[in-house]
C-alpha positions as CSV (number, residue, x, y, z in Angstrom):
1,X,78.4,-22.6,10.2
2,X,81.0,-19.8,9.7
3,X,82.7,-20.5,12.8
4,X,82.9,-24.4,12.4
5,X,86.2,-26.1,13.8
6,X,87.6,-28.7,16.0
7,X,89.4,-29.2,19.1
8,X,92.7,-30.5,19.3
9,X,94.1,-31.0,22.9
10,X,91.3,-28.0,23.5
11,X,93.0,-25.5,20.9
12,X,90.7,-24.6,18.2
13,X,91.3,-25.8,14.7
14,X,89.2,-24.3,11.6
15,X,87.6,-26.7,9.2
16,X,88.5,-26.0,5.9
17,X,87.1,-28.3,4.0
18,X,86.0,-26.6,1.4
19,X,84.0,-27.5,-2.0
20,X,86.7,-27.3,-4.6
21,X,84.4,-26.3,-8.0
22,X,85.3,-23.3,-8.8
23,X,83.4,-20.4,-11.4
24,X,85.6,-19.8,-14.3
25,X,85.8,-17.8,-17.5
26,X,86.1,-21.0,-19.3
27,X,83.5,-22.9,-17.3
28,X,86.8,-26.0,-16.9
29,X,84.5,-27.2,-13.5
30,X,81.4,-27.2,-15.7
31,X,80.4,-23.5,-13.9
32,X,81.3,-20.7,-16.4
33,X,81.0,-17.2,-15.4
34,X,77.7,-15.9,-16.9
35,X,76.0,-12.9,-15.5
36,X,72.9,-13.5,-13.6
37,X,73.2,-17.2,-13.0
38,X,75.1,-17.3,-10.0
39,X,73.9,-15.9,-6.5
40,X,76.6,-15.2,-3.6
41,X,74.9,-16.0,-0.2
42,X,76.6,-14.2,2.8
43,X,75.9,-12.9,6.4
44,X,76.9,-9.7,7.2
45,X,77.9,-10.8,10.4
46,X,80.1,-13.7,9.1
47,X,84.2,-12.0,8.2
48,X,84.7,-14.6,5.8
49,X,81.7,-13.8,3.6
50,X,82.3,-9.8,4.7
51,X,85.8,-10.6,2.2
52,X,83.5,-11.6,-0.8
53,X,81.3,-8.8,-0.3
54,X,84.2,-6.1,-0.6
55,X,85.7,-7.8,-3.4
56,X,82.1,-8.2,-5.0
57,X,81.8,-4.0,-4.3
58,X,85.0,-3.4,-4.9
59,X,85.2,-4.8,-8.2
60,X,81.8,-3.6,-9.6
61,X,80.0,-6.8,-10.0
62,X,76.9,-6.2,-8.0
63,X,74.5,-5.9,-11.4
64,X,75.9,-9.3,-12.6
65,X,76.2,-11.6,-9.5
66,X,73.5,-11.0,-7.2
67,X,73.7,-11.5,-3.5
68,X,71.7,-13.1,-0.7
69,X,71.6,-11.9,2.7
70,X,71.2,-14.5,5.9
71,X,69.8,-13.4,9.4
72,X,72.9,-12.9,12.0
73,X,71.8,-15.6,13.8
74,X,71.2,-19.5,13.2
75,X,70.6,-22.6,15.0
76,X,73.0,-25.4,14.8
77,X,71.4,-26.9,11.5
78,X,71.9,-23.7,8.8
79,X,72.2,-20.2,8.3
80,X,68.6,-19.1,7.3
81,X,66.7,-16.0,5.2
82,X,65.0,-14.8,8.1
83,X,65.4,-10.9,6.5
84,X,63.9,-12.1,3.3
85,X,59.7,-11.5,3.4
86,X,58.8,-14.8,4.5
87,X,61.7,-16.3,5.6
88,X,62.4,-17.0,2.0
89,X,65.4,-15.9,-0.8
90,X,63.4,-13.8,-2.9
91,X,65.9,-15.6,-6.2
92,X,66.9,-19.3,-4.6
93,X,63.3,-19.9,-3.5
94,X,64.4,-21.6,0.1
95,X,64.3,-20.8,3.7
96,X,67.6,-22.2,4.4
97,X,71.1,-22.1,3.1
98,X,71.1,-25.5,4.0
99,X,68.7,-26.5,1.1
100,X,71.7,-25.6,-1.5
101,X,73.9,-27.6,0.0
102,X,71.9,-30.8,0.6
103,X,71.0,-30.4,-3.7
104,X,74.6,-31.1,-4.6
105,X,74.6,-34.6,-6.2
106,X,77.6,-35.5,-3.7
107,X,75.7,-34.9,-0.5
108,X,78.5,-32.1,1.0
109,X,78.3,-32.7,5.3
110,X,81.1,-30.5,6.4
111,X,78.8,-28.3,7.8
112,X,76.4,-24.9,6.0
113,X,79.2,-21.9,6.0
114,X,78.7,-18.4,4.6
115,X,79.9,-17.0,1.6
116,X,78.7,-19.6,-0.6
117,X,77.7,-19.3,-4.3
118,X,74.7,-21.0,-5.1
119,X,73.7,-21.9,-9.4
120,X,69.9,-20.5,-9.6
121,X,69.7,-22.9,-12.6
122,X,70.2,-26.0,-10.4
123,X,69.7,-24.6,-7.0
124,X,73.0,-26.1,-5.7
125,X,76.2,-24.3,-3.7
126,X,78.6,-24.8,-6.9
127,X,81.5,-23.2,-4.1
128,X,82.6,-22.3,-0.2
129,X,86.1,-21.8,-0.4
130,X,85.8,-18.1,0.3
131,X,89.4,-17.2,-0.5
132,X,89.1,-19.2,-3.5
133,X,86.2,-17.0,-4.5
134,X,87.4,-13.6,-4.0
135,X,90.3,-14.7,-6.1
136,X,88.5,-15.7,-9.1
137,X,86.2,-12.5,-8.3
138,X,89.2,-11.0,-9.6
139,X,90.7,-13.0,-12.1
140,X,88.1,-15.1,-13.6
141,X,85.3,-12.1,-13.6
142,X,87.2,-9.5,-15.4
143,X,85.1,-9.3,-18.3
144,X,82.2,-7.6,-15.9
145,X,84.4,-5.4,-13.7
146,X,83.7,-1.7,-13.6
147,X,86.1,-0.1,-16.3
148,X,88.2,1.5,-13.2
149,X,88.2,-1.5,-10.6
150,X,91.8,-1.8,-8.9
151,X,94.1,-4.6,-9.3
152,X,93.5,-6.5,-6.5
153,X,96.4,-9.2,-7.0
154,X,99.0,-7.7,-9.3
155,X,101.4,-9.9,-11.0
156,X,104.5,-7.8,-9.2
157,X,103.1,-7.9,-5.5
158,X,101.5,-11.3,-5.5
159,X,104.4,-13.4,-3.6
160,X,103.9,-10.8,-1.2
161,X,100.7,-10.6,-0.7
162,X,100.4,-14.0,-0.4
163,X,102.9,-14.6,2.4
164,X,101.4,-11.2,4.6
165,X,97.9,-12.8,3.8
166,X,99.4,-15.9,5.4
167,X,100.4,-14.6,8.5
168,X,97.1,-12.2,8.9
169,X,94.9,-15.7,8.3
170,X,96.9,-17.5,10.7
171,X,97.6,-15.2,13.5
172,X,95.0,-13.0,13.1
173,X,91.5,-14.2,11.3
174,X,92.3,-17.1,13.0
175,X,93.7,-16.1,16.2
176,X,90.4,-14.5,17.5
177,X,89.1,-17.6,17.9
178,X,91.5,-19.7,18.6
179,X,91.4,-17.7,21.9
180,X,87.8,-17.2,22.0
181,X,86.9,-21.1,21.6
182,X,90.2,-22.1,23.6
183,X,89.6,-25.1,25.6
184,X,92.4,-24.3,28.3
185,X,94.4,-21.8,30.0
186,X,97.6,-22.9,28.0
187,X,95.5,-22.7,24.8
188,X,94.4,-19.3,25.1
189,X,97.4,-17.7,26.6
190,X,99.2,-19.0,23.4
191,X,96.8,-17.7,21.3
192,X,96.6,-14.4,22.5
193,X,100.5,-14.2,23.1
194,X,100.3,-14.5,18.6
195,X,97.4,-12.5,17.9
196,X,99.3,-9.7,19.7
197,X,102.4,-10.4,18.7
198,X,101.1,-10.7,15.2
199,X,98.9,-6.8,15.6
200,X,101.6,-5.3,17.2
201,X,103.7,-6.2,14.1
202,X,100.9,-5.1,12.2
203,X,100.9,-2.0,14.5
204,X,104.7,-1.3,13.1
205,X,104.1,-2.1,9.6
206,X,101.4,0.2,9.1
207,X,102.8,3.3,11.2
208,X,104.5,4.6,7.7
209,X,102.5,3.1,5.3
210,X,98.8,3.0,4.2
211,X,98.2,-0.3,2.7
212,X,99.5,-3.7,3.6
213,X,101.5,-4.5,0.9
214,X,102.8,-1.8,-1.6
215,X,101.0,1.6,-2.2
216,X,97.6,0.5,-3.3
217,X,94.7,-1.5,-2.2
218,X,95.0,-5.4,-2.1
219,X,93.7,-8.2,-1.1
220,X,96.0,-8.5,1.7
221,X,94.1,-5.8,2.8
222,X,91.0,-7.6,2.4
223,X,92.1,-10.2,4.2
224,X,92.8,-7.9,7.6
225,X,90.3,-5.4,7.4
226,X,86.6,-7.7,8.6
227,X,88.9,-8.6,11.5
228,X,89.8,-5.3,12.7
229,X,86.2,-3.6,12.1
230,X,84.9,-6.6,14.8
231,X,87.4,-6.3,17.2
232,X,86.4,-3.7,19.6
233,X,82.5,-4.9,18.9
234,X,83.1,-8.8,19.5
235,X,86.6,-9.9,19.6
236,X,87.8,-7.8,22.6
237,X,85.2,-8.8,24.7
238,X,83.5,-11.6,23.7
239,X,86.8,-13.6,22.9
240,X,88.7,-12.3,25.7
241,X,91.5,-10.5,23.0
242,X,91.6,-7.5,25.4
243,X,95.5,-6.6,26.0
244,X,94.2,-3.5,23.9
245,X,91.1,-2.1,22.0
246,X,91.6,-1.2,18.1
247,X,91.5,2.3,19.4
248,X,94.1,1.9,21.3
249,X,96.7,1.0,18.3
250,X,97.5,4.3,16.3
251,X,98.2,3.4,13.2
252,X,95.9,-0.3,12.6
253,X,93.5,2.1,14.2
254,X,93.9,4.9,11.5
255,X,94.5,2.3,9.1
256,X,91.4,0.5,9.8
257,X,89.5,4.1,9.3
258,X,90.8,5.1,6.1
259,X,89.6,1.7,4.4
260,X,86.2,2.6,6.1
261,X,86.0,6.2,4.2
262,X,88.2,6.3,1.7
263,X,87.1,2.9,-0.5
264,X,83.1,2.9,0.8
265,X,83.9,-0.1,3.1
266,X,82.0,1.2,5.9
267,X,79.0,1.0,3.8
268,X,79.5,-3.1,3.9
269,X,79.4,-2.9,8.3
270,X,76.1,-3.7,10.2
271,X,77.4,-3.9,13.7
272,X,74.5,-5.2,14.5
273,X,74.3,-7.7,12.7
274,X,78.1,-8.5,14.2
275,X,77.3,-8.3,17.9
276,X,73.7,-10.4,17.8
277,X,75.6,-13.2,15.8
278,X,79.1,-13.4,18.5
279,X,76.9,-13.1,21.8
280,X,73.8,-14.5,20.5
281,X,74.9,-18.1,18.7
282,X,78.1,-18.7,20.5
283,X,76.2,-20.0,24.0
284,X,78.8,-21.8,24.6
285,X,80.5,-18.5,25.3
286,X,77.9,-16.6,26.6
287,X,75.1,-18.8,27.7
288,X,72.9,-16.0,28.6
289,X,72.8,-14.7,25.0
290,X,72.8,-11.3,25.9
291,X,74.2,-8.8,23.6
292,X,75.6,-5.8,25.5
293,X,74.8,-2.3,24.8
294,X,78.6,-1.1,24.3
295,X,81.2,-0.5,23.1
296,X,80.9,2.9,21.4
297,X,81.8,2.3,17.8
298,X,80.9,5.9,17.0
299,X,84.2,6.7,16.1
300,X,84.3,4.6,12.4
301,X,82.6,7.7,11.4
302,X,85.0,10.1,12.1
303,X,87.7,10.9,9.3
């Protein structure tokens, strides 16, 4: 699933074993980029697959790679296509996600996560590795990208993107659930002490500046921003990261904002979708499944 893991001495550790194929413009994993052959499968509930599906909007390459949408909810087995009429992909043909996986020849058991890329010609996930794919959205796709699309990873800021992306992966995209899925007091209370420690260095970082690294959009920023737009709808309450709200820090707050209005990625957010996926699946958490009413998320609207 998207939140799949393990527990060691009851801290939670992300599985990231990923399928290693990748999409390239010289096809050197026997998948070449081609335009209508691939389709990216995500939930807009999921943060990983919300990364792909900036980077896919971002770059202009809705009209060549086409994209599936799963419900916000799942059973333990597969994400599912419980939007599509039917209950079936309207392009893959399937119920479940789960069906692309199980048609790779190497029989992949990890576990059915979101974004993956299925092959329509074959009807198999060619790739998972969700930062793998937004990068090769960038570098390998060029060929289809809208004439203007921004340099996501320039040559002169990549060291640096790559070591903030790091720390945001780490402490951050990771963080929210290593305390939500904590297994202990100790385990938590460390978790929390670095996802603060790591947003309150955000906090300073972005209090003069309005990207992450440089003075343009990159995927640094890609890599922050589907955390921050769930944090006041799931993280803060439903993962127990509530020292503050995203309201409540100026600047990751306005930050957070101007992403939202002035680059269109608001129109990627289906809240939701967010909040019936955190409360609803994770019983472990929340047993009762409710979804609450709150918070008011109003406020993304306002410039």
């Amino acid at each position: 699933m998207a939140d799949k893991g393990t527990y060691v001495e009851d801290s939670y550790e992300r599985d990231t074993r990923y399928i290693p194929t990748r999409i390239t413009a010289d096809g050197r994993d026997g998948f070449a980029v081609e335009p209508g052959r691939y389709r990216l499968v995500v939930s807009r509930a999921c943060p990983w697959a919300h990364r792909t599906i900036l980077t896919r909007q971002l770059l202009g390459l809705e009209d060549v790679l086409s994209m599936g949408v799963c419900g916000p909810t799942h059973d333990s087995d597969s994400w599912t296509f419980d939007l599509d009429a039917g209950g079936v992909d309207p392009v893959l043909g399937i119920p479940r996600l789960k069906d692309a996986y199980e048609a790779r020849p190497d029989g992949y058991k990890p576990g059915v996560t979101v974004p993956a890329i299925v092959d329509t010609t074959t009807g198999q996930v060619v790739t998972n590795d969700f930062d793998q794919i937004v990068r090769d959205l960038v570098t390998e796709w060029t060929e289809f990208q809208r004439p203007d699309a921004p340099d996501l990873w320039p040559d002169a800021l990549r060291e640096e993107i790559e070591e903030v992306s790091g720390l945001v992966y780490e402490d951050v995209n990771n963080g929210v659930y290593r305390c939500g899925f904590a297994g202990r007091q100790e385990s938590y209370d460390r978790a929390y002490d670095q996802l603060f420690a790591r947003l309150d260095w955000l906090e300073e970082r972005l209090s003069d500046a309005d990207y992450l690294v440089g003075d343009q959009l990159t995927l640094a920023d890609i890599r922050l921003w589907p955390t921050l737009v769930r944090f006041d709808a799931a993280y803060h309450g439903h993962f127990k990261c509530n020292r503050n709200k995203l309201t409540e820090m100026p600047a990751l707050w306005a930050y957070a904002r101007r992403l939202w209005h002035d680059h269109d990625f608001g129109s990627t957010v289906n809240f939701e979708h967010i909040k019936s996926h955190y409360y609803g699946v994770h019983t472990d958490i929340n047993p009762t499944g409710i979804v609450p009413k709150g918070p008011d998320l109003s406020g993304w609207e306002v410039r």
